[in-house]
Legacy VTK file of the C-alpha trace (Angstrom):
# vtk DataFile Version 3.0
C-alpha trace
ASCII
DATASET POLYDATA
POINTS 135 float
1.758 9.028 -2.939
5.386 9.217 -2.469
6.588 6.868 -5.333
9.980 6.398 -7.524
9.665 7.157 -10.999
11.404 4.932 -12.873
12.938 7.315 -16.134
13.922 3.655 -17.840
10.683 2.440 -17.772
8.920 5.478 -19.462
9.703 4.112 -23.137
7.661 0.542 -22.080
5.046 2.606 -20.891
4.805 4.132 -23.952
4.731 1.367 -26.205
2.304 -0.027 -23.853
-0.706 2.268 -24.153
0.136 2.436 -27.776
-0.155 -1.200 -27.766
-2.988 -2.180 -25.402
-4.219 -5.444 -25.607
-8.053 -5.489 -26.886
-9.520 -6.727 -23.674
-7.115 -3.239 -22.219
-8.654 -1.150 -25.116
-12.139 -2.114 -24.535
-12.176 -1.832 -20.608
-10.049 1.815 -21.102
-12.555 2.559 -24.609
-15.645 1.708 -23.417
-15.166 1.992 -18.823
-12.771 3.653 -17.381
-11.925 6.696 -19.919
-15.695 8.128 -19.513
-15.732 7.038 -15.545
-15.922 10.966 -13.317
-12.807 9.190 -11.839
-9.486 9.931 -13.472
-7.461 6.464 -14.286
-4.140 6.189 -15.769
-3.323 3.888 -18.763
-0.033 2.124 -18.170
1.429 3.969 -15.092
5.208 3.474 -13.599
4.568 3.076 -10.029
8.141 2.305 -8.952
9.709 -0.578 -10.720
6.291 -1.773 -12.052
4.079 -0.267 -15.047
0.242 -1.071 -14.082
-2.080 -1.271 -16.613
-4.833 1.338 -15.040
-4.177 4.071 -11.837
-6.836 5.924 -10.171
-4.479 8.519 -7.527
-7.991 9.069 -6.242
-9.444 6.004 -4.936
-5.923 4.222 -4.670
-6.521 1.820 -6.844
-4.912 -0.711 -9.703
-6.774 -2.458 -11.755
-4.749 -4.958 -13.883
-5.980 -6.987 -17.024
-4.433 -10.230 -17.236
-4.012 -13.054 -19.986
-3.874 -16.621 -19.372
0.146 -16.475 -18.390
-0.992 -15.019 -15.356
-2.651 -18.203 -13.980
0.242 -20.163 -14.852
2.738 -20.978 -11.528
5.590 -18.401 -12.645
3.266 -15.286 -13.283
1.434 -15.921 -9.924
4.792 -15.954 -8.453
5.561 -12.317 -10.016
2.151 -11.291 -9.609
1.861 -12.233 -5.733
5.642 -9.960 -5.115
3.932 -7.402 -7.230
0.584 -6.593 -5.229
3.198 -7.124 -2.439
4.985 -4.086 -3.600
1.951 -2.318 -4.690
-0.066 -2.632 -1.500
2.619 -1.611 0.202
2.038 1.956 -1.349
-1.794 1.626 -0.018
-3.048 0.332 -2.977
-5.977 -1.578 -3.724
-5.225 -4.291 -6.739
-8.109 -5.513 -8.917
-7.355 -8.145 -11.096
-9.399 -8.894 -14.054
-8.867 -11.813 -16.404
-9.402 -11.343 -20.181
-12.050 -14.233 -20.468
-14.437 -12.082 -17.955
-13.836 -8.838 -19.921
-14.751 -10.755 -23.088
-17.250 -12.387 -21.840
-19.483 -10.663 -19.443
-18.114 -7.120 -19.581
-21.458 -5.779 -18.080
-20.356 -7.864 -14.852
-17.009 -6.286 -14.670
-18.072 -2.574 -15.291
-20.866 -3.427 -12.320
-17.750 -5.213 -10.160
-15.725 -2.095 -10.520
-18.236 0.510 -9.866
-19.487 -1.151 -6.972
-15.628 -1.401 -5.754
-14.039 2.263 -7.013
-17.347 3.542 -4.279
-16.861 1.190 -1.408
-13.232 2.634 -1.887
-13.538 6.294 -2.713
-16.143 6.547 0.365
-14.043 4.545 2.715
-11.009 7.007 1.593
-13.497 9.914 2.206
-14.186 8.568 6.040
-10.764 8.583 7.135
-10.277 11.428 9.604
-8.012 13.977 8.505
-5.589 15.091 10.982
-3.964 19.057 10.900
-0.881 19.585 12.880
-0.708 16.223 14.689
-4.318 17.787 16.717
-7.493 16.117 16.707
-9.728 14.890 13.716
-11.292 17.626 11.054
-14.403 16.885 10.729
LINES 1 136
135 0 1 2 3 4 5 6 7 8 9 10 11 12 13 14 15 16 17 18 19 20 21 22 23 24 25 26 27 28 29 30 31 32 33 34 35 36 37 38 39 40 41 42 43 44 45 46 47 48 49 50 51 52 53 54 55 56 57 58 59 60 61 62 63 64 65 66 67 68 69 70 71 72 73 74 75 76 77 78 79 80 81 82 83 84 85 86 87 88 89 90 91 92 93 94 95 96 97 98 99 100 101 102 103 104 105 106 107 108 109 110 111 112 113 114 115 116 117 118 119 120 121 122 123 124 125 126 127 128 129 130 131 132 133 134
């Protein structure tokens, strides 16, 4: 992915992962950090820090708090996946409540969604020297 690193932002991502929420901690704790599929904790994708990357599948998966619901956050939230998507990524929003209370749901949602998209990355011809599809 051909992306800006944003040297500012590196502190906040810092203090981030040092200072994951506990719905972040438990998804990253108990999910994502034992998953064959590497993910990211509080990656600077151009002027944004997400809360988890996968470079493999393409894919964001954010954690949000009640804020996010409210009018101004899904203002910032809707010109964020904007950006985002515009990389080719795939955003997956989770609120807290669902992580609190049926995390068995969410770690079923995401597997189901991390194949559909690692196998429809997998299809995708892939061209050499402007020829024909490698098979």
């Amino acid at each position: 992915m051909d992306r800006m690193h944003n040297k500012r932002l590196v502190p906040y991502a810092k203090a981030l992962r040092k200072n994951m929420t506990k719905e972040e901690r438990h998804l990253w704790y108990d999910y994502l950090n034992l998953l064959p599929i590497r993910f990211y904790r509080q990656k600077i994708i151009g002027k944004y820090i997400v809360d988890f990357y996968s470079s493999e599948v393409k894919m964001v998966i954010e954690v949000d708090g009640s804020q996010h619901f409210e009018e101004a956050g899904l203002r910032c939230d809707a010109e964020r996946d904007a950006y985002l998507r515009s990389y080719g990524l795939d955003i997956i929003r989770i609120p807290n409540n669902e992580i609190n209370n049926n995390f068995n749901g969410v770690c079923e949602y995401l597997d189901n969604t991390i194949q559909q998209r690692k196998a429809a990355m997998h299809s995708l011809p892939c061209v050499k020297g402007g020829g024909t599809p490698q098979a």
